[in-house]
C-alpha positions as CSV (number, residue, x, y, z in Angstrom):
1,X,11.1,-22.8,16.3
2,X,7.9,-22.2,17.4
3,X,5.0,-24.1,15.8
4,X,1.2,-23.9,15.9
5,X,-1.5,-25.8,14.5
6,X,-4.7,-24.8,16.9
7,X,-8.1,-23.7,14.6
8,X,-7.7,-20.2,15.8
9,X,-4.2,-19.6,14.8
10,X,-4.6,-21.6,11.2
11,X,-7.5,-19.0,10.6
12,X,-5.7,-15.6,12.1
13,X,-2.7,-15.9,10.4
14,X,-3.9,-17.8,7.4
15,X,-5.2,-14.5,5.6
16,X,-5.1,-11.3,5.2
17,X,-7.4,-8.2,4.9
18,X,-8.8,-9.8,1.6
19,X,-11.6,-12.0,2.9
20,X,-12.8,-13.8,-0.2
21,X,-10.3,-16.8,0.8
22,X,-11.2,-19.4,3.5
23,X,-7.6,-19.6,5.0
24,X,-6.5,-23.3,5.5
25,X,-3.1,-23.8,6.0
26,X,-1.6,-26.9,7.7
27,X,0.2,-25.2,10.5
28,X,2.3,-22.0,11.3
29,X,6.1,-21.3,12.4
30,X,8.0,-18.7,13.9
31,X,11.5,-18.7,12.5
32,X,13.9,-16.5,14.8
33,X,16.9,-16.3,13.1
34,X,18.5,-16.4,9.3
35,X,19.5,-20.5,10.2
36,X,15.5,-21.0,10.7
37,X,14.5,-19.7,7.2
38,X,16.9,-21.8,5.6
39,X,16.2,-24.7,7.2
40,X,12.5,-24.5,6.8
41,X,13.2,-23.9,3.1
42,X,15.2,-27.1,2.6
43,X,13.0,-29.1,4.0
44,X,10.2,-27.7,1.8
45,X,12.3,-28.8,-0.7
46,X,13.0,-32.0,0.4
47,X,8.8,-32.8,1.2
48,X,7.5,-30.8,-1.3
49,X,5.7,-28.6,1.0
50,X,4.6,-24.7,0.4
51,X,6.0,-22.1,2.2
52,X,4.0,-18.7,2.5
53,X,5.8,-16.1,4.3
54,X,3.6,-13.8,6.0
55,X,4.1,-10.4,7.8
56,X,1.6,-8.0,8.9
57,X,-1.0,-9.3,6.6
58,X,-2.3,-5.7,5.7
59,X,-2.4,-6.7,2.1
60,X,-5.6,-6.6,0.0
61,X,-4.8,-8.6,-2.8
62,X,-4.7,-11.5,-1.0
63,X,-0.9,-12.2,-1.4
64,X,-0.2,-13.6,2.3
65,X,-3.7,-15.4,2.6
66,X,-2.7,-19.4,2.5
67,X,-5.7,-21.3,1.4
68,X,-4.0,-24.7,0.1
69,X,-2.7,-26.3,3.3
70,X,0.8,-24.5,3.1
71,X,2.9,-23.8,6.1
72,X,2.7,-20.2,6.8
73,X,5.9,-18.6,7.3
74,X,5.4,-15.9,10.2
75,X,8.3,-13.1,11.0
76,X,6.7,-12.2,14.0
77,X,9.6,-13.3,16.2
78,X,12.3,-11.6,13.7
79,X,11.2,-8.2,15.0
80,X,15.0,-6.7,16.4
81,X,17.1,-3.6,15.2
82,X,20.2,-4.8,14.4
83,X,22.5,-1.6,13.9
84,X,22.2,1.8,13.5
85,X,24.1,3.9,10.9
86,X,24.0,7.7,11.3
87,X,26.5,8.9,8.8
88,X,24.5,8.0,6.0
89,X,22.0,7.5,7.7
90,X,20.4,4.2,7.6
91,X,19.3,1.7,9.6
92,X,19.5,-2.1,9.8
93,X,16.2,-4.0,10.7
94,X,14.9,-8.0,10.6
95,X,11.9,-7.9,8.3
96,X,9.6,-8.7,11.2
97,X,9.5,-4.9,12.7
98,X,6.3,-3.4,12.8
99,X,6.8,-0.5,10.2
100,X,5.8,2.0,12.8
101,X,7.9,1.0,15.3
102,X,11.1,1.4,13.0
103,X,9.4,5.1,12.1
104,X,9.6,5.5,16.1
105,X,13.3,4.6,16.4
106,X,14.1,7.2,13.5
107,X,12.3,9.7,15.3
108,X,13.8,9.2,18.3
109,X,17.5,9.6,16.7
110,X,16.0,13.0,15.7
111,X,15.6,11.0,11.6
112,X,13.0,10.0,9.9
113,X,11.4,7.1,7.8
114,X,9.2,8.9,5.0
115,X,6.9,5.7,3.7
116,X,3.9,6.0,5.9
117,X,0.2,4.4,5.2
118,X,-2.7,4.1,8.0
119,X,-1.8,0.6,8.3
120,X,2.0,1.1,9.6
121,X,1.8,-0.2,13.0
122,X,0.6,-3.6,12.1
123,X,2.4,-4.2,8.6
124,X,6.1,-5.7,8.6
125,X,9.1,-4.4,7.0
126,X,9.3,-7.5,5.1
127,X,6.1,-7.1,3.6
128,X,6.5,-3.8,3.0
129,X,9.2,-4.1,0.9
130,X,7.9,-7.4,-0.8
131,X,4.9,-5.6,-1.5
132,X,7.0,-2.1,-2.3
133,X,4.2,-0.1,0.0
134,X,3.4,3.4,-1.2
135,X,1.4,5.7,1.0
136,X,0.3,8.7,1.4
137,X,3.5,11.0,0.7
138,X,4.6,9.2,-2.6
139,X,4.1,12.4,-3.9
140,X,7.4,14.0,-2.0
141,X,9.2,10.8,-1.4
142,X,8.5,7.8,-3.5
143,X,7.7,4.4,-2.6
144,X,9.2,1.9,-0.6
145,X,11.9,1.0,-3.0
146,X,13.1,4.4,-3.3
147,X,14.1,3.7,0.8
148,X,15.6,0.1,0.5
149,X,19.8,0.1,0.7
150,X,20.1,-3.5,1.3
151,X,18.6,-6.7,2.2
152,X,19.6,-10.0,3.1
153,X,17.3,-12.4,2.0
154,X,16.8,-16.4,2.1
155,X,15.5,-17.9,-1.8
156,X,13.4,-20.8,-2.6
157,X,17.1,-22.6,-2.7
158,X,17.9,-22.2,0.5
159,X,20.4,-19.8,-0.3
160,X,21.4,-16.7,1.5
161,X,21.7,-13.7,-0.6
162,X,23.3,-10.3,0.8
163,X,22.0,-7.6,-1.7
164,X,24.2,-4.8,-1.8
165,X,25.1,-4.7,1.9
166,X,23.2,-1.1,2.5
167,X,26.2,0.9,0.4
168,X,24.7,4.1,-1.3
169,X,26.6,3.2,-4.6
170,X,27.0,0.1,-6.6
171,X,27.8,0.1,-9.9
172,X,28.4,-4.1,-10.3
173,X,25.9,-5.4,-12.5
174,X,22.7,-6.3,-12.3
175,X,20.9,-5.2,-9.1
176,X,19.3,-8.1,-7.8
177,X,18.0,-6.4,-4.4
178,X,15.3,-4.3,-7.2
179,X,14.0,-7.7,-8.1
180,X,13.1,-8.8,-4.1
181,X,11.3,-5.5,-3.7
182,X,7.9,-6.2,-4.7
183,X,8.2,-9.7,-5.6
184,X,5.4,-10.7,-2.8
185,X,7.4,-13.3,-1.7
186,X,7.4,-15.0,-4.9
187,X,11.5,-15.2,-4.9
188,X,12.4,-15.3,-1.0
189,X,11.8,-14.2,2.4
190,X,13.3,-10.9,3.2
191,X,15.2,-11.2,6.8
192,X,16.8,-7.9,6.8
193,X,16.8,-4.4,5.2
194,X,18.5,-1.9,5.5
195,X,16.6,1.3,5.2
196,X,17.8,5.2,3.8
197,X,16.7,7.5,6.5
198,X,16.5,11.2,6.5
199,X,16.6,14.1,8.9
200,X,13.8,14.7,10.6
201,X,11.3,17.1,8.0
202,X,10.1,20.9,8.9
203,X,7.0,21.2,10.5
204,X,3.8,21.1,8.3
205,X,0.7,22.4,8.3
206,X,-2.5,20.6,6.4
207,X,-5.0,22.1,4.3
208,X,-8.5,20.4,4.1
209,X,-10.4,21.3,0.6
210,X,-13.6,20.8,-1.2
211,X,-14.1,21.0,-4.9
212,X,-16.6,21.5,-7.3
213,X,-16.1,19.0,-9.6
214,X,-13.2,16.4,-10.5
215,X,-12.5,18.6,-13.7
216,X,-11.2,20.8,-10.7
217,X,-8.8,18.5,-9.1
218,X,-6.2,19.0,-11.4
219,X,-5.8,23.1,-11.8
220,X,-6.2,23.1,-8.2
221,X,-2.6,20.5,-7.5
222,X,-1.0,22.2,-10.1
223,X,-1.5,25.8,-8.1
224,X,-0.8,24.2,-5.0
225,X,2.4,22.4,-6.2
226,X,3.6,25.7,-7.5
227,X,3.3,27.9,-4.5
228,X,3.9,25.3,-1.8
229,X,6.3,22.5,-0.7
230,X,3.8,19.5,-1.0
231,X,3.9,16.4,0.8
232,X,0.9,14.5,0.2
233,X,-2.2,15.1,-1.9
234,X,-5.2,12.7,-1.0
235,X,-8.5,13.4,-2.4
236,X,-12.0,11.3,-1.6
237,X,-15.5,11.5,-2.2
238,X,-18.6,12.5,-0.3
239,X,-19.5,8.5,0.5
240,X,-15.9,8.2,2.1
241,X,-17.2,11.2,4.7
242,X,-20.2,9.1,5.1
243,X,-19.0,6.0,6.8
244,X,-16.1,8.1,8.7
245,X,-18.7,9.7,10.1
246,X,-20.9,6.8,10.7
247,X,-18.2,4.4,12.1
248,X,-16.8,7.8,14.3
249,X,-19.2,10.1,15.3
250,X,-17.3,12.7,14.8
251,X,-18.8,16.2,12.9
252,X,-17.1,16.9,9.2
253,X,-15.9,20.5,9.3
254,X,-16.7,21.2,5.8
255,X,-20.0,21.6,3.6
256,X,-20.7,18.1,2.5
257,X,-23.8,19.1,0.4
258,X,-21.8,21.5,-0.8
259,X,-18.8,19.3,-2.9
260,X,-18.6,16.5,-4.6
261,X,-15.2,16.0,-3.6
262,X,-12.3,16.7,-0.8
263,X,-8.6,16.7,-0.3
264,X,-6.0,16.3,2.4
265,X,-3.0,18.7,1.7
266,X,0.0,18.9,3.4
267,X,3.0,21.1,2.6
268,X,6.0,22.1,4.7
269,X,5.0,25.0,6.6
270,X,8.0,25.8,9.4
271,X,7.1,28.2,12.3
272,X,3.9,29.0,10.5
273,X,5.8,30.9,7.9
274,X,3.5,29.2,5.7
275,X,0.3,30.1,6.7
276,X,-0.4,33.3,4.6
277,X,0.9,31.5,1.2
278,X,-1.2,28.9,2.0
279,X,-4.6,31.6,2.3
280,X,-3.7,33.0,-0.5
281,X,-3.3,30.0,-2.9
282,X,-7.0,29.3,-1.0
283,X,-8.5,32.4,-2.2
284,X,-7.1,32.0,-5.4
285,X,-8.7,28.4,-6.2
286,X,-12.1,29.7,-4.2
287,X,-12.0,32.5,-6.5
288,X,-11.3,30.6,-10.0
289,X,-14.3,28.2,-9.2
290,X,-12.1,25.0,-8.0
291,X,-12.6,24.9,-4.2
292,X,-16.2,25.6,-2.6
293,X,-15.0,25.2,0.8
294,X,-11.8,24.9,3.3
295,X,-9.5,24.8,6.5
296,X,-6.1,25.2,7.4
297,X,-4.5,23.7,10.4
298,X,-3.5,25.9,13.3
299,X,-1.6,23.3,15.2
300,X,-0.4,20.0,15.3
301,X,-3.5,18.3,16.6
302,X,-6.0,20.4,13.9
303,X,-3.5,18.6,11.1
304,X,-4.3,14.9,12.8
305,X,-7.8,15.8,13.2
306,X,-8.0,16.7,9.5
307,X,-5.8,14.1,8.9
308,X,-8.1,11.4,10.5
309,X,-11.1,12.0,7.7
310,X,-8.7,10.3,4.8
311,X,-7.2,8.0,7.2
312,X,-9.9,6.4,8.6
313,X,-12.0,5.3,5.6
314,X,-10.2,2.1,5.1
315,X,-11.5,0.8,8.5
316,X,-15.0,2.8,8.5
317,X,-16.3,0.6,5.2
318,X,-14.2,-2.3,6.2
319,X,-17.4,-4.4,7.7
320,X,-18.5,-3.8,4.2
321,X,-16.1,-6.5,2.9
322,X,-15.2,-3.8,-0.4
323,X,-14.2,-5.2,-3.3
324,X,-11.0,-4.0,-4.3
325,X,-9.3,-2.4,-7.1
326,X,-6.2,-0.4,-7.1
327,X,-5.4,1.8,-10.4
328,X,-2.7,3.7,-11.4
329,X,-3.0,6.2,-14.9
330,X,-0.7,9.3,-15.5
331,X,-1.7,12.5,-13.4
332,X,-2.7,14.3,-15.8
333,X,-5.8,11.4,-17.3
334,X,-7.1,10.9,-13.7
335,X,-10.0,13.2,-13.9
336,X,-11.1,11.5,-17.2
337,X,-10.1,8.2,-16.0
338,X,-12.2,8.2,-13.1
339,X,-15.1,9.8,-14.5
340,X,-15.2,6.5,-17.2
341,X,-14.3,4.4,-14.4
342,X,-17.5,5.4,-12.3
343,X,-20.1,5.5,-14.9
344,X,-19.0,1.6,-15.6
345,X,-19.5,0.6,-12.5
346,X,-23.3,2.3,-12.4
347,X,-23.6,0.7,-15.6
348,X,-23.2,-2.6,-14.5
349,X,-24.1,-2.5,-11.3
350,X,-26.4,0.3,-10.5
351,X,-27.4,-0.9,-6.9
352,X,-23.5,-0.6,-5.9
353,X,-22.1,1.9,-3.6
354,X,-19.1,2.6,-4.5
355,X,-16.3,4.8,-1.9
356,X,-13.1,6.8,-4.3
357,X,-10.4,7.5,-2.4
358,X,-6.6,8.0,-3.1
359,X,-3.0,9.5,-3.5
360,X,-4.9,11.7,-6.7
361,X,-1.1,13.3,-6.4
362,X,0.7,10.0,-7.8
363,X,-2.3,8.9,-10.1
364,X,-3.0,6.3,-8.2
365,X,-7.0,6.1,-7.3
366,X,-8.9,2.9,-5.0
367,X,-11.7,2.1,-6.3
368,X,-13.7,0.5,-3.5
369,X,-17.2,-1.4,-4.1
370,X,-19.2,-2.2,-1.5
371,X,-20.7,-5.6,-0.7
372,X,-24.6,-5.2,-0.3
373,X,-26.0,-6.1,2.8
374,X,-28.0,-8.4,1.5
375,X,-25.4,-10.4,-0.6
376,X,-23.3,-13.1,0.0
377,X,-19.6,-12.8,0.3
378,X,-19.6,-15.4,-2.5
379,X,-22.1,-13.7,-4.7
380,X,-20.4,-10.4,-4.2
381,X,-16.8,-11.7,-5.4
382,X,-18.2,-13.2,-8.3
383,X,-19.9,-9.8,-9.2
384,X,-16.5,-8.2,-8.3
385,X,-14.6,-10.9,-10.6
386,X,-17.3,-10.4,-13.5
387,X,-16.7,-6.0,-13.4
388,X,-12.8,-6.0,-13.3
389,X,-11.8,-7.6,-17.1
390,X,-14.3,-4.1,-17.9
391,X,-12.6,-1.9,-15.6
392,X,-9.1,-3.3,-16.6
393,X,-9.7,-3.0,-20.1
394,X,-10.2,1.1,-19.0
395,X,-7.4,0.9,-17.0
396,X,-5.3,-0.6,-20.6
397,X,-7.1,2.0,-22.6
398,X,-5.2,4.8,-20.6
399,X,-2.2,2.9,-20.0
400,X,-2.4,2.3,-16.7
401,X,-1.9,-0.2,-14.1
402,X,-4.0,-2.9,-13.0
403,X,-2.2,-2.3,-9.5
404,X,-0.4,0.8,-8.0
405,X,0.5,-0.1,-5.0
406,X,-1.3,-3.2,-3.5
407,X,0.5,-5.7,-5.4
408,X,-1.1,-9.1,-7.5
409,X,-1.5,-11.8,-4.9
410,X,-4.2,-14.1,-5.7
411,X,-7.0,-11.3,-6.6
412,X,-5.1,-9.9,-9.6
413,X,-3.0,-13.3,-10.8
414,X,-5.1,-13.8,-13.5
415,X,-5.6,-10.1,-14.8
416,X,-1.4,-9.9,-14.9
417,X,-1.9,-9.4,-18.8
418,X,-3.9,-5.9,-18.6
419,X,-0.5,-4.4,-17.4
420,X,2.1,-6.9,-18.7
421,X,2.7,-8.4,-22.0
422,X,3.0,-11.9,-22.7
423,X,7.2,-11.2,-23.4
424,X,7.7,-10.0,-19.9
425,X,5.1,-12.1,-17.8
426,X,7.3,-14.9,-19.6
427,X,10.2,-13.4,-18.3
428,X,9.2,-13.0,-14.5
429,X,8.3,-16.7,-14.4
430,X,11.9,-17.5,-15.7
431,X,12.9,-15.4,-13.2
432,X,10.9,-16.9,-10.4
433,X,12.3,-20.5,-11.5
434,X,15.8,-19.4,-10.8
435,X,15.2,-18.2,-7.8
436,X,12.5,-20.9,-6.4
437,X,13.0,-23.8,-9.2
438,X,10.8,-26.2,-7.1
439,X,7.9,-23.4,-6.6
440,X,7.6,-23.8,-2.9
441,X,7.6,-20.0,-2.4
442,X,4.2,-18.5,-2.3
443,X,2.6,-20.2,-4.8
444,X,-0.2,-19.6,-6.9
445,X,0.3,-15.7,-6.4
446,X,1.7,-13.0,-9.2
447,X,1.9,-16.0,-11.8
């Protein structure tokens, strides 16, 4: 196996997109087969050293960052398609595969891989599915787990655990592959998967909307969802244009002034048979007061295009260093939720720009606030660390979660309670103890 140690290696691959953790791990290895993870976990073991297994590192709850002088666990060398399935179909992977390049395989098998995110070219398929990923079409086709038949996967024992071998049905108990997905590497390293693919979707067509007001959010999904085949609902506000248009250049085809908030639609639209349902589900919200402003895809460049304006805010505020927080409340209570949510954050901290973005479809909403220019990352994380028992206790008040889609790591650990109680947080460190009695697996995050 292939190990490094140099300064500029410890750093890259000792954090991830989280930056409020100076990375210092003692040195990193490549493992390149199953034998590789299980050696390096018994000899954790036997010297009592931490092992943080680290993919992608596209996480933003800082569950890959190692900060304690662990030995970071890389699958960059565990990156091979193992086999193909097409009656199902499904397909084998190591957990190292870039997540886009698997979506490039199924698409060039004339199949597709339906859990996508802006991020999918960099993050693993390990990760993904120790972090259960969303996305932006969770509103058509669930989250990562919905995808995952199978996965082989190394514990903090050293054992080797083949979790239902990719079948489609297994009634035999309890299903231990349910408790890997999303564990964040907590309970083992994920070597394989074997993924649920499907054929390849229609053709779609993307609408890009402006509302009034968020009170209008809600009427205006429930007429869309009624008179078109959704895929993906993704809503953000005017400050999210802002920096997309800062960091690109490019010229927002909509009234700006105009809203105070926009949405990405897409909806299966084959042939353009679409086309005229979508107008006239347009005119109707336009007409009803909801949407101020609007414009429908003519081709399959105009839907990347319009595409491009939610996809690019993550990276256009990124210099920013945002702090983070990832919500989740029912559907229906986002428009309240929100509207609570903001005012909190101009009541503590008035001087804060804060971006909204997110899959509004799902309920899930990222709350993104950004560090002032003239602050220090330090000062700005302690600010961030002061706001979130306030926002969280919002979040409990409308029994919702503390994180949709990002995961615990270390930026959540000790906010577990706002979304767990005490009886099942207890649980999940029995759990872990089974699985990784000497704690050598990612420690310190969920727990």
């Amino acid at each position: 196996m292939q190990t490094l140690n140099d300064a500029a290696s410890l750093e890259h691959y000792g954090q991830d997109w989280t930056r409020f953790w100076p990375p210092a791990p003692s040195k990193i290895v490549f493992p390149e087969t199953i034998d590789d993870i299980v050696e390096l976990v018994l000899e954790a073991r036997k010297g009592g050293h931490a092992l943080v297994p680290s993919g992608g590192r596209t996480g933003l709850s800082g569950g890959a960052v190692a900060t304690n002088g662990e030995i970071v666990v890389s699958m960059d060398r565990m990156r091979a398609i193992l086999e193909f399935e097409p009656a199902e179909p499904s397909i084998r992977v190591q957990g190292g595969l870039p997540v886009g390049t698997l979506q490039a395989a199924a698409s060039e098998r004339g199949l597709y891989y339906p859990v996508d995110w802006a991020a999918a070219d960099s993050s693993q398929v390990g990760g993904s599915i120790a972090t259960n990923a969303g996305g932006i079409r969770v509103l058509r086709y669930g989250m990562t787990r919905d995808w995952v038949r199978g996965l082989k996967v190394v514990t903090g024992t050293g054992d080797v655990l083949d979790l239902n071998r990719g079948l489609l049905k297994n009634n035999t108990g309890l299903d231990l592959r349910q408790l890997m997905i999303g564990s964040e590497g907590t309970l083992g390293i994920i070597a394989e998967a074997t993924l649920g693919l499907l054929p390849e979707p229609e053709a779609s067509s993307v609408l890009l909307l402006g509302f009034a007001d968020l009170d209008a959010l809600m009427p205006a999904l429930s007429c869309l969802r009624d008179q078109l085949k959704l895929s993906a609902f993704e809503f953000f506000d005017c400050a999210s244009i802002d920096h997309v248009v800062k960091a690109t250049g490019q010229t927002f085809p909509l009234d700006r002034d105009a809203c105070e908030y926009f949405a990405v639609i897409e909806f299966d639209d084959p042939n353009g048979r679409k086309q005229d349902a979508a107008l006239a589900v347009f005119e109707q919200l336009m007409e009803a007061g909801y949407v101020l402003d609007g414009t429908l895809s003519q081709s399959g460049s105009q839907a990347a295009e319009l595409w491009s304006w939610r996809e690019a805010i993550s990276e256009s505020i990124a210099y920013r260093t945002p702090y983070k927080n990832d919500l989740s409340v029912r559907v229906s209570r986002v428009p309240e939720f929100l509207q609570q949510l903001d005012d909190l954050v101009a009541k503590r901290y008035p001087d804060f720009e804060v971006v909204w973005f997110g899959h509004i479809g799902d309920g899930n909403l990222h709350m993104n606030v950004l560090c002032p220019t003239d602050w220090s990352i330090e000062d700005f994380h302690a600010a961030g660390k002061r706001l979130s028992p306030a926002v969280f206790e919002l979040v409990h008040a409308h029994g919702g979660s503390i994180s949709a889609e990002h995961g615990v790591g270390l930026l959540k650990r000790d906010d577990l309670h706002w979304s767990r109680s005490p009886e099942e947080i207890a649980l999940m460190r029995s759990i872990k103890r089974q699985f990784d009695p000497d704690g050598i697996l990612n420690p310190g995050k969920v727990f």
